[in-house]
mmCIF file as gemmi writes it, N, C-alpha and C atoms, coordinates in Angstrom:
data_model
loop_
_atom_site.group_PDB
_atom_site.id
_atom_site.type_symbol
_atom_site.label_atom_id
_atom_site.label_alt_id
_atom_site.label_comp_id
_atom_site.label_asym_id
_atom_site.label_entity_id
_atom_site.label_seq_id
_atom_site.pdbx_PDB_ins_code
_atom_site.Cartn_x
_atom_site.Cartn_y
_atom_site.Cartn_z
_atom_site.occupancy
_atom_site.B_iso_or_equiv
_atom_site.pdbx_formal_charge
_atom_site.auth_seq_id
_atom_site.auth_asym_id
_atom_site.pdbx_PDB_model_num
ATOM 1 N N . UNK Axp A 1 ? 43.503 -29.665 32.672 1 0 ? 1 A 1
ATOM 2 C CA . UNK Axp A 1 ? 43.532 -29.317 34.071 1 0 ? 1 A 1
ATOM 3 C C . UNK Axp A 1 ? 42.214 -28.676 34.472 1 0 ? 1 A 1
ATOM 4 N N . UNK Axp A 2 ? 41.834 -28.925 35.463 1 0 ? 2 A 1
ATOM 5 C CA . UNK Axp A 2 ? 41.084 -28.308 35.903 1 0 ? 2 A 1
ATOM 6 C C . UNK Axp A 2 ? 40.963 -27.032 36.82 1 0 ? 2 A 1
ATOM 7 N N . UNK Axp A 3 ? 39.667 -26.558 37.697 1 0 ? 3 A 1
ATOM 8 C CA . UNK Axp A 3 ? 40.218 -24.858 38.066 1 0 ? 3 A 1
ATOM 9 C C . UNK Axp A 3 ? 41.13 -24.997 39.14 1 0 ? 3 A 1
ATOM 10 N N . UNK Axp A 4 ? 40.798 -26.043 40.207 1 0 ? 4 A 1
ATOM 11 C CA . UNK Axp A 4 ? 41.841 -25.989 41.333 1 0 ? 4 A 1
ATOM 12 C C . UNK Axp A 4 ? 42.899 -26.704 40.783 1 0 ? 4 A 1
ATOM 13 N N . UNK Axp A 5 ? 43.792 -25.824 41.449 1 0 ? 5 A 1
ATOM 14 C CA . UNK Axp A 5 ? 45.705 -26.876 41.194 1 0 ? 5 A 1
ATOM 15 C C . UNK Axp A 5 ? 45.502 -27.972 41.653 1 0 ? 5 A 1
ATOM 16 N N . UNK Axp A 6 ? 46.355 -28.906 40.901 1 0 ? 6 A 1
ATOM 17 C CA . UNK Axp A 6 ? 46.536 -29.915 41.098 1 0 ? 6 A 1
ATOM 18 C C . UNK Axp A 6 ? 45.138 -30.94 40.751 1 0 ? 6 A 1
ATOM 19 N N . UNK Axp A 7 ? 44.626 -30.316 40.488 1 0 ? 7 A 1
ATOM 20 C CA . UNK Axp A 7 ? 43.294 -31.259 39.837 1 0 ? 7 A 1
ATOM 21 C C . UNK Axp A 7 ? 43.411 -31.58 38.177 1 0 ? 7 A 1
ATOM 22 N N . UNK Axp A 8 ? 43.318 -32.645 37.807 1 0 ? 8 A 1
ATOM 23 C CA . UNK Axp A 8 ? 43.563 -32.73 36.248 1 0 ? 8 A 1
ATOM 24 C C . UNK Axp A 8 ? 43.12 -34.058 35.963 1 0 ? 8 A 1
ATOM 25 N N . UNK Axp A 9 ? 42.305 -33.992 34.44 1 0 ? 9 A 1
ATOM 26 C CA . UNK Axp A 9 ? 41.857 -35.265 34.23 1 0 ? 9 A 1
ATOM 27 C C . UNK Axp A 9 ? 42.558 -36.039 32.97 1 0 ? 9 A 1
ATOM 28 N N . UNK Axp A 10 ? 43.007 -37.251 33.368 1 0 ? 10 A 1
ATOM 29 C CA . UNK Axp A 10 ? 44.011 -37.738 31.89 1 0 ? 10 A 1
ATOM 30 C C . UNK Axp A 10 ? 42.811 -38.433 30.973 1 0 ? 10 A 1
ATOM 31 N N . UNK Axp A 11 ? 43.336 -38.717 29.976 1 0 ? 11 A 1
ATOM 32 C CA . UNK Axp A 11 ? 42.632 -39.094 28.882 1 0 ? 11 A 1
ATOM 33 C C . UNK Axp A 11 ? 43.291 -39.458 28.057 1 0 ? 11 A 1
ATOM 34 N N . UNK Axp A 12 ? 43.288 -40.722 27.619 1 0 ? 12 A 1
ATOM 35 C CA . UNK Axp A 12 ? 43.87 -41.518 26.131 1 0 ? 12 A 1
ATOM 36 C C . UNK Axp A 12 ? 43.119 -40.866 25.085 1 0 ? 12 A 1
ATOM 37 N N . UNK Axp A 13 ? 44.259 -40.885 23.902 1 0 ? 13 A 1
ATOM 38 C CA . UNK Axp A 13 ? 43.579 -40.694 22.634 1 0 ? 13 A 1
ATOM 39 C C . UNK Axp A 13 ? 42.517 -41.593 21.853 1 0 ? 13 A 1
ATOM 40 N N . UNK Axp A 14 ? 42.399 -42.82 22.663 1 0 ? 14 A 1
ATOM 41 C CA . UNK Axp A 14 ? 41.246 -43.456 22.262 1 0 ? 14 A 1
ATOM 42 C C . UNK Axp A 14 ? 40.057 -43.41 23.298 1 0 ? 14 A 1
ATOM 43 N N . UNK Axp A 15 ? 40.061 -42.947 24.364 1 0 ? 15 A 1
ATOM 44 C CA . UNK Axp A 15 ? 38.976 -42.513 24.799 1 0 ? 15 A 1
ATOM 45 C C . UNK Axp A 15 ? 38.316 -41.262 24.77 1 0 ? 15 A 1
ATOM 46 N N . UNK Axp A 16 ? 39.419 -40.785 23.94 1 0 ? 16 A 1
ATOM 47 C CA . UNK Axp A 16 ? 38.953 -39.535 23.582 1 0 ? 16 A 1
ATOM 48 C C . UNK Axp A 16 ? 37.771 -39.718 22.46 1 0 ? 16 A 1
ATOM 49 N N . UNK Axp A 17 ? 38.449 -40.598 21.438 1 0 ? 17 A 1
ATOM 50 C CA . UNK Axp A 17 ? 38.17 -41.141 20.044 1 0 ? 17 A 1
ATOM 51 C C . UNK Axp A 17 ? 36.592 -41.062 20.387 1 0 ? 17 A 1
ATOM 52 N N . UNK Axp A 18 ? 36.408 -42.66 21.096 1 0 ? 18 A 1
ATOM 53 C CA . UNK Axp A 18 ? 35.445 -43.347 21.519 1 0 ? 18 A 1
ATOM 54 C C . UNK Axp A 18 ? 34.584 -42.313 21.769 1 0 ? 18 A 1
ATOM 55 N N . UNK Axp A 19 ? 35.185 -41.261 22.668 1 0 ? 19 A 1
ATOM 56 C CA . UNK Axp A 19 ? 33.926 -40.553 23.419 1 0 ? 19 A 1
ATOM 57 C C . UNK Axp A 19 ? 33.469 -38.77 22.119 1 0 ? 19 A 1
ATOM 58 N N . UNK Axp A 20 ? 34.401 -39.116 21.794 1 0 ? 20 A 1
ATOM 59 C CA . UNK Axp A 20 ? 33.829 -37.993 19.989 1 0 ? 20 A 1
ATOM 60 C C . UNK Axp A 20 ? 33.258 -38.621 18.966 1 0 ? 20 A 1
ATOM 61 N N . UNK Axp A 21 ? 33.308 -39.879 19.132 1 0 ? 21 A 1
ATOM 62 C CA . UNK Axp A 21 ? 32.378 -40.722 17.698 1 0 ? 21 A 1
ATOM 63 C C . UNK Axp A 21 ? 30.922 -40.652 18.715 1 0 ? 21 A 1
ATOM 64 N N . UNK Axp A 22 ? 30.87 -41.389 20.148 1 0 ? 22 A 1
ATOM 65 C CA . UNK Axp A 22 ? 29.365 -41.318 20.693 1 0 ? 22 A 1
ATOM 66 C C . UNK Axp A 22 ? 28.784 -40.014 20.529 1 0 ? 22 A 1
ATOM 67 N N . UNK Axp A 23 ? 29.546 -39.099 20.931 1 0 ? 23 A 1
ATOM 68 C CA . UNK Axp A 23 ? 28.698 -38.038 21.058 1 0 ? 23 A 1
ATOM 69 C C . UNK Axp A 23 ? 28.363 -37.426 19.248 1 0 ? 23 A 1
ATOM 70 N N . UNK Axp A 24 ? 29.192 -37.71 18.298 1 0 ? 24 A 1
ATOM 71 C CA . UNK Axp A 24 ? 28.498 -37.841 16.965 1 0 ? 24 A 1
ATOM 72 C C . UNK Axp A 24 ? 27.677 -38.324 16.439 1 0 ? 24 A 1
ATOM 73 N N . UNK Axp A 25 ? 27.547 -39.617 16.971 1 0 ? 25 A 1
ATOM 74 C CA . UNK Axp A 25 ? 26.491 -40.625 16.471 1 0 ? 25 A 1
ATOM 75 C C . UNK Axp A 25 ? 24.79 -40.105 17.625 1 0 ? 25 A 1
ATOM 76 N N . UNK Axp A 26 ? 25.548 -39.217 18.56 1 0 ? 26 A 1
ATOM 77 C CA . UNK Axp A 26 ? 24.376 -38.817 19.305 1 0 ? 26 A 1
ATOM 78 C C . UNK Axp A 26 ? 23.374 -37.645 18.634 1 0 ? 26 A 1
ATOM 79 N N . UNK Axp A 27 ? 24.797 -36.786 18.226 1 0 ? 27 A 1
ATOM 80 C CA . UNK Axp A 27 ? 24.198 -35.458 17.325 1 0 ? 27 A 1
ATOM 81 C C . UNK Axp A 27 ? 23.461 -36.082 16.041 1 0 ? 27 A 1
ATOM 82 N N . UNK Axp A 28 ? 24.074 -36.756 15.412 1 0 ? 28 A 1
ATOM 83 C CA . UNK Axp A 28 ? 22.945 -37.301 13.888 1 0 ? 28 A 1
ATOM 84 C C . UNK Axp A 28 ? 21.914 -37.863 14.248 1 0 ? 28 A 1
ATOM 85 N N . UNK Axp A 29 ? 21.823 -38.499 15.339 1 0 ? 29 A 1
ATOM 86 C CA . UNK Axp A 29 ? 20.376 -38.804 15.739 1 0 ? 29 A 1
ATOM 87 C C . UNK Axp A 29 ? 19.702 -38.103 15.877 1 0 ? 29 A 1
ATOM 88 N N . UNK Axp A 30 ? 19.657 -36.897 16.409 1 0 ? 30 A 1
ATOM 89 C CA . UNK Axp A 30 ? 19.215 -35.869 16.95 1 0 ? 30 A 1
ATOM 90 C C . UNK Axp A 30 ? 18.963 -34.606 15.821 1 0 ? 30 A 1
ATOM 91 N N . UNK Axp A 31 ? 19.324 -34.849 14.386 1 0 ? 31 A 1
ATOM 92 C CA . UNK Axp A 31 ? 19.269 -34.45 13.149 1 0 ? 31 A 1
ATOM 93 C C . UNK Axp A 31 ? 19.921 -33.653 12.501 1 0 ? 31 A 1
ATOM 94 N N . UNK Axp A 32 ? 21.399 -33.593 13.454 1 0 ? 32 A 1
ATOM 95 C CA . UNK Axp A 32 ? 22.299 -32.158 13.199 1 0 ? 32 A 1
ATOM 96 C C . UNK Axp A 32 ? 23.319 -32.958 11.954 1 0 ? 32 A 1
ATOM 97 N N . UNK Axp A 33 ? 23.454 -32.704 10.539 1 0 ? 33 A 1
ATOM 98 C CA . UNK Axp A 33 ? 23.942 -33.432 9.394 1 0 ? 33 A 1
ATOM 99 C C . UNK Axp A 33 ? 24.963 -31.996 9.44 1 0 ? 33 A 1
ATOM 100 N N . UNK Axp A 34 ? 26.09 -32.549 8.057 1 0 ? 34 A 1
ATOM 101 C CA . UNK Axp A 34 ? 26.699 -31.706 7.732 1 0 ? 34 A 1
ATOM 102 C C . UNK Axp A 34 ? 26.073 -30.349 7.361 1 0 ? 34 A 1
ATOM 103 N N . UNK Axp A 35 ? 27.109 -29.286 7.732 1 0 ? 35 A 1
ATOM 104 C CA . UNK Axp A 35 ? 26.537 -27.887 7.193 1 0 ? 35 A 1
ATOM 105 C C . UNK Axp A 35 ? 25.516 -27.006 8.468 1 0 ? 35 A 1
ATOM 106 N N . UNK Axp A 36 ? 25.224 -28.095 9.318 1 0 ? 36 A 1
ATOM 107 C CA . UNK Axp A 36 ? 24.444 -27.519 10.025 1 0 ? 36 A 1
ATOM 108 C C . UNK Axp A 36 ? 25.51 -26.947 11.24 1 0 ? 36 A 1
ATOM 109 N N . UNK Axp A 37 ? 24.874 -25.734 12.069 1 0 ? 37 A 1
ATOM 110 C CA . UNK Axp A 37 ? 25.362 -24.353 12.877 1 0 ? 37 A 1
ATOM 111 C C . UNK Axp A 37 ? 24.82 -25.092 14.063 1 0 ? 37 A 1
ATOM 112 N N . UNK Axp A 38 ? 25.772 -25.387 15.224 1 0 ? 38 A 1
ATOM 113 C CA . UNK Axp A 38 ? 25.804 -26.005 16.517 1 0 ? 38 A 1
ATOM 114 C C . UNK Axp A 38 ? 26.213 -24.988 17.305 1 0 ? 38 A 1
ATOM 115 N N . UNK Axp A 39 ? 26.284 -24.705 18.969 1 0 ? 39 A 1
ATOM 116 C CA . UNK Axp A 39 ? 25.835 -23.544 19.648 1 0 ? 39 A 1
ATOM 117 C C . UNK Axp A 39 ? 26.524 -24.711 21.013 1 0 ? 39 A 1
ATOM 118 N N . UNK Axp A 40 ? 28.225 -24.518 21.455 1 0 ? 40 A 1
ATOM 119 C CA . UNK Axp A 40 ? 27.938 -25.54 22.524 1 0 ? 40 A 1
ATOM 120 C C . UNK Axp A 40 ? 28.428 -24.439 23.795 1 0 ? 40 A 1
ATOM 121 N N . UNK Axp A 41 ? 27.28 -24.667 24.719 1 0 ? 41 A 1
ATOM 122 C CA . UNK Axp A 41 ? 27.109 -23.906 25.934 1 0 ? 41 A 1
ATOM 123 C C . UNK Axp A 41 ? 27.295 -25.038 27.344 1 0 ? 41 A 1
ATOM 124 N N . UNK Axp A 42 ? 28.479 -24.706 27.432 1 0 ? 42 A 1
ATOM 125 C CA . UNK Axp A 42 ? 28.913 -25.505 28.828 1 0 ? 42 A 1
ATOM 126 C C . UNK Axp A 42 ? 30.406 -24.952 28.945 1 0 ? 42 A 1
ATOM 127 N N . UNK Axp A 43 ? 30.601 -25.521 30.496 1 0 ? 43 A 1
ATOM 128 C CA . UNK Axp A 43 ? 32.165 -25.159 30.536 1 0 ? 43 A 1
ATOM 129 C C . UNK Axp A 43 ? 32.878 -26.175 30.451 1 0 ? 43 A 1
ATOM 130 N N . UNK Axp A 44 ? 34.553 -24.993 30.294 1 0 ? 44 A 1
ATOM 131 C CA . UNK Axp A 44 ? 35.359 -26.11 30.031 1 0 ? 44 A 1
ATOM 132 C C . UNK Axp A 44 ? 35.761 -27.307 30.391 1 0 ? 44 A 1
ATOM 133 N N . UNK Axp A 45 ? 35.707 -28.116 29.666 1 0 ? 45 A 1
ATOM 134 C CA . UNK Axp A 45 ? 36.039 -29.311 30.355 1 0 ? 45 A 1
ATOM 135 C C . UNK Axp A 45 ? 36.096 -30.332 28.867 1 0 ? 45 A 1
ATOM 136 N N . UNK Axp A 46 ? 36.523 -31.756 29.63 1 0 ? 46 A 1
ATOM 137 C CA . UNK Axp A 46 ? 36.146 -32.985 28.462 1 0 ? 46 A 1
ATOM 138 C C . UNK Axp A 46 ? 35.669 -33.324 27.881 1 0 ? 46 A 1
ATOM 139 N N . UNK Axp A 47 ? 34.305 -32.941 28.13 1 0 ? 47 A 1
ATOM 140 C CA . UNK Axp A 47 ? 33.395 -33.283 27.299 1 0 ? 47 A 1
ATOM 141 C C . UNK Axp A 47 ? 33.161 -32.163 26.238 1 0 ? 47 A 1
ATOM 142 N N . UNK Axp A 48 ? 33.273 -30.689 26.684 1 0 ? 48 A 1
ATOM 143 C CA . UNK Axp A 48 ? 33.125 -29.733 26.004 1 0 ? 48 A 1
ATOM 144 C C . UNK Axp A 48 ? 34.087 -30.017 24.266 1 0 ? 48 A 1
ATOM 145 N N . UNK Axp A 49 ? 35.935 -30.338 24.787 1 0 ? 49 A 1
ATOM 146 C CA . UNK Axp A 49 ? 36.469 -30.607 23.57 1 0 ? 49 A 1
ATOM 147 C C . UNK Axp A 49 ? 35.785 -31.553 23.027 1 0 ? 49 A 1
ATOM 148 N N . UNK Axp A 50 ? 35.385 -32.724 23.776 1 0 ? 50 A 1
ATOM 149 C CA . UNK Axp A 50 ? 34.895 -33.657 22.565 1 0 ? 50 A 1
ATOM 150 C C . UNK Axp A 50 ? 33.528 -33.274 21.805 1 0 ? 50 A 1
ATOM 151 N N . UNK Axp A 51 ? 32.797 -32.214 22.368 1 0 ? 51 A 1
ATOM 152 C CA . UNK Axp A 51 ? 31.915 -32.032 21.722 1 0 ? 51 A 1
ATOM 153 C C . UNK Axp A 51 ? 31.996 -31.418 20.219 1 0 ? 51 A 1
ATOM 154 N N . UNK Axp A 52 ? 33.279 -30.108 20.413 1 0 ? 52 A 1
ATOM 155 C CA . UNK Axp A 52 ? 33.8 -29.91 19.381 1 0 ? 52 A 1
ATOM 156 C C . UNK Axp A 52 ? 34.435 -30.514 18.335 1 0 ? 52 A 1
ATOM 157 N N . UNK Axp A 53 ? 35.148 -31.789 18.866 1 0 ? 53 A 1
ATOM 158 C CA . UNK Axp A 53 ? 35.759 -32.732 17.717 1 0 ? 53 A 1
ATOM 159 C C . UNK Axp A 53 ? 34.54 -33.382 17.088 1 0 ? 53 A 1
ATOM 160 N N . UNK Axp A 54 ? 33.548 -33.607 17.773 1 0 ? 54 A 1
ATOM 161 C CA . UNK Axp A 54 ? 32.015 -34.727 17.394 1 0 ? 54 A 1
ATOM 162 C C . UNK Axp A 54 ? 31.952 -33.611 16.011 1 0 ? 54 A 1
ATOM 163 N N . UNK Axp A 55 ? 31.646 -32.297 16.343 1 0 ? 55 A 1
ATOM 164 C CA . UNK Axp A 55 ? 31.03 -31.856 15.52 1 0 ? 55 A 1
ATOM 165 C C . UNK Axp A 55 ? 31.861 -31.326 13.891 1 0 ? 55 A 1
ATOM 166 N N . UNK Axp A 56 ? 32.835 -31.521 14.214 1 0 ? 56 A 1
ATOM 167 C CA . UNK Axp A 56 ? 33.976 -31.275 13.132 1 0 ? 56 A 1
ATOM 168 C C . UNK Axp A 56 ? 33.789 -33.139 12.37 1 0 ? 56 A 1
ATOM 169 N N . UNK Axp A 57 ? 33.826 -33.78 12.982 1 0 ? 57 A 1
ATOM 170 C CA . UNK Axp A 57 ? 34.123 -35.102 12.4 1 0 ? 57 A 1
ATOM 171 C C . UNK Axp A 57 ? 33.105 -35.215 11.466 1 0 ? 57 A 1
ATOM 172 N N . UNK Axp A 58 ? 31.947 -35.097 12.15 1 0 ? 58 A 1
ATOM 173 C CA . UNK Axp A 58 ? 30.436 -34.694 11.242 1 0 ? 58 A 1
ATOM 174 C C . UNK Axp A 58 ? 30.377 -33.441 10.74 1 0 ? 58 A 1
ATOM 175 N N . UNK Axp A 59 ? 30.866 -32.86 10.706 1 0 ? 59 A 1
ATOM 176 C CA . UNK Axp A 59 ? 30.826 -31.329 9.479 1 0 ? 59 A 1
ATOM 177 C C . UNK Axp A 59 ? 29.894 -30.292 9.771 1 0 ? 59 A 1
ATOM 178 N N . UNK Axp A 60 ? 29.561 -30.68 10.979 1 0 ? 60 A 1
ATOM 179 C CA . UNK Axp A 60 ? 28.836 -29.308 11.969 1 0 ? 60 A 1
ATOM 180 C C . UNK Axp A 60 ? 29.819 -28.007 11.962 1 0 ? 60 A 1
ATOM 181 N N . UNK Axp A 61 ? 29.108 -26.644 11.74 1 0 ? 61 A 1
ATOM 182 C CA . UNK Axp A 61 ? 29.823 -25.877 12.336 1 0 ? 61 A 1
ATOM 183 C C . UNK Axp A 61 ? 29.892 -25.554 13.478 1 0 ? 61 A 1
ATOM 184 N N . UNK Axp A 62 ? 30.196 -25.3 14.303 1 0 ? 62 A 1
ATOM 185 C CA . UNK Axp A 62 ? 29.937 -25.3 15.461 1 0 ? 62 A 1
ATOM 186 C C . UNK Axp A 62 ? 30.814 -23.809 16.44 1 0 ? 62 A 1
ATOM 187 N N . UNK Axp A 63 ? 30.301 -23.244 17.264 1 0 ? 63 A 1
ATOM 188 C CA . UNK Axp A 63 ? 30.774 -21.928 17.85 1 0 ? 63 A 1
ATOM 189 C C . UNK Axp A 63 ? 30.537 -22.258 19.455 1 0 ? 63 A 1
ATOM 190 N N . UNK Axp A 64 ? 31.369 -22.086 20.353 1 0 ? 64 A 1
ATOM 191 C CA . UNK Axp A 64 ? 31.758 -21.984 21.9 1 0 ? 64 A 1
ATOM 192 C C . UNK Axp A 64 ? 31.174 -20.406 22.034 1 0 ? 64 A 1
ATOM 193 N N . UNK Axp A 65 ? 30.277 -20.933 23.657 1 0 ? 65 A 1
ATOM 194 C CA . UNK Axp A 65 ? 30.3 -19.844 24.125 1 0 ? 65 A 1
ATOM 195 C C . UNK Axp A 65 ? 30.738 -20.289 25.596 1 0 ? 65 A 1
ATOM 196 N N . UNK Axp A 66 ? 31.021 -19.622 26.692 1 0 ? 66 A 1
ATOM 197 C CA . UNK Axp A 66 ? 31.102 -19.89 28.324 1 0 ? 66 A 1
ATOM 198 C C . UNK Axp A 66 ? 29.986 -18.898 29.142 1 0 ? 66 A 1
ATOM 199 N N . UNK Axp A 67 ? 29.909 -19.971 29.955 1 0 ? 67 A 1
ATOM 200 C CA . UNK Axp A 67 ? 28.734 -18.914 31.132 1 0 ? 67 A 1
ATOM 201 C C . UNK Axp A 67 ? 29.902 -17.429 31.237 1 0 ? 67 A 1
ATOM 202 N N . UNK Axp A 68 ? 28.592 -16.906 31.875 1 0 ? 68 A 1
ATOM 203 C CA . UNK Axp A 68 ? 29.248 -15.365 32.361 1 0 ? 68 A 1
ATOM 204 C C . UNK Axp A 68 ? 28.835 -14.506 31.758 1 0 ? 68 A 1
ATOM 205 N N . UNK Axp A 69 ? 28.022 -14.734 30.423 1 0 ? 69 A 1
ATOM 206 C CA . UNK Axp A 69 ? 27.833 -13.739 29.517 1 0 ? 69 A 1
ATOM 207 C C . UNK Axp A 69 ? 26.124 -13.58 29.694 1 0 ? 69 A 1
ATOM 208 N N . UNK Axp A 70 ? 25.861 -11.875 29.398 1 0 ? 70 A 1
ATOM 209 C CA . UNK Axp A 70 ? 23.764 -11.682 30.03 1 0 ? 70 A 1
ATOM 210 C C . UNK Axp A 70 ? 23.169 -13.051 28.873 1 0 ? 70 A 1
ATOM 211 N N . UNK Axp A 71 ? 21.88 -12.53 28.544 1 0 ? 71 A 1
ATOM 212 C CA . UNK Axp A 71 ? 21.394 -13.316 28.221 1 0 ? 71 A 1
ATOM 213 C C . UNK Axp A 71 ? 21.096 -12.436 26.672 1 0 ? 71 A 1
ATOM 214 N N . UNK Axp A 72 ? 21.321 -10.987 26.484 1 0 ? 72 A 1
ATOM 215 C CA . UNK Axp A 72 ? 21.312 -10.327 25.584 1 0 ? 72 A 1
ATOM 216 C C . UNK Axp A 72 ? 22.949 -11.036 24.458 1 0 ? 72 A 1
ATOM 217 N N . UNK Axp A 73 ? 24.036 -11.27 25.349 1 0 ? 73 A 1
ATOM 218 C CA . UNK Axp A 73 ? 25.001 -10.946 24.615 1 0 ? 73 A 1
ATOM 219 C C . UNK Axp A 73 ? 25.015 -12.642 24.343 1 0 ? 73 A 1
ATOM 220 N N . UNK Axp A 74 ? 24.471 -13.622 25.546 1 0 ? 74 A 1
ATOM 221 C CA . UNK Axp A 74 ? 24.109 -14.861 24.644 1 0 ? 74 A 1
ATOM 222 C C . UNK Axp A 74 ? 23.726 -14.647 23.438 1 0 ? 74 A 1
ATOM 223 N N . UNK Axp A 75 ? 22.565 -14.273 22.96 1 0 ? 75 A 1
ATOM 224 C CA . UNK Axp A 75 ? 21.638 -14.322 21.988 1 0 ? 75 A 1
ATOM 225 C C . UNK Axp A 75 ? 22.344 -14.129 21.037 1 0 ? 75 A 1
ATOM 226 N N . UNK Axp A 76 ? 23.365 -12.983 21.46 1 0 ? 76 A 1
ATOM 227 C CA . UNK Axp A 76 ? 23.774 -11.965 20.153 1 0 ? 76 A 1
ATOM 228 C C . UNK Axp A 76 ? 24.946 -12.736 19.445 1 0 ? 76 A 1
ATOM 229 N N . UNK Axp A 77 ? 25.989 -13.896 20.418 1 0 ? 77 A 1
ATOM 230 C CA . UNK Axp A 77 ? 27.191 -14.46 19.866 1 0 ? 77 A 1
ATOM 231 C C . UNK Axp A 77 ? 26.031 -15.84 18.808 1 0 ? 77 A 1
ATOM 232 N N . UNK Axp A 78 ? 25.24 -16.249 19.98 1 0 ? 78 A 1
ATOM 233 C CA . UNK Axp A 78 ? 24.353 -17.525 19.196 1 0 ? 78 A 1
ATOM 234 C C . UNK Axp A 78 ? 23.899 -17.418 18.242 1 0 ? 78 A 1
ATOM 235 N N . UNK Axp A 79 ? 23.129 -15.759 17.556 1 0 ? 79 A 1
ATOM 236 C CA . UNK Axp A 79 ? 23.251 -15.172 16.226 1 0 ? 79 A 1
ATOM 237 C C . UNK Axp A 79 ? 24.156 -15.184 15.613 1 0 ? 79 A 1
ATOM 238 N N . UNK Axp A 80 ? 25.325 -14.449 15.695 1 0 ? 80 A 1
ATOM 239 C CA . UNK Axp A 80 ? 26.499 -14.281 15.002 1 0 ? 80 A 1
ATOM 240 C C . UNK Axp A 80 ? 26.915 -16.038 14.091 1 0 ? 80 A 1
């Protein structure tokens, strides 16, 4: 769902699929292999989960943050 009521976006489990293998095959291009520490900064939404499944499928670790936070306490979760 999204923030206003009544707004919501459906999604099959194979377009889900589809759209967590692209965005995997996007990250290994881009040189992020297993083991490696991913940082995903956006809001919630569809693409955000699939970014997280991309990076689990490929063995990224990977940590959520959401806007709202200074730019000190960015730094400090993107450390952590």
């Amino acid at each position: 769902e999204k923030d206003e009521p009544g707004e919501e976006v459906r999604v099959t489990y194979r377009e889900l699929l589809e759209l967590t293998c692209r965005l995997g095959n996007t990250l290994k291009r881009q040189g992020v292999k297993r083991g490696d520490r991913v940082t995903i900064y956006m809001p919630p939404c569809l693409l955000a989960v699939a970014s997280m499944l991309a990076c689990a499928r490929i063995g990224a670790v990977h940590a959520v943050v959401f806007a709202g936070f200074s730019a000190e306490s960015l730094a400090d979760r993107i450390r952590d």
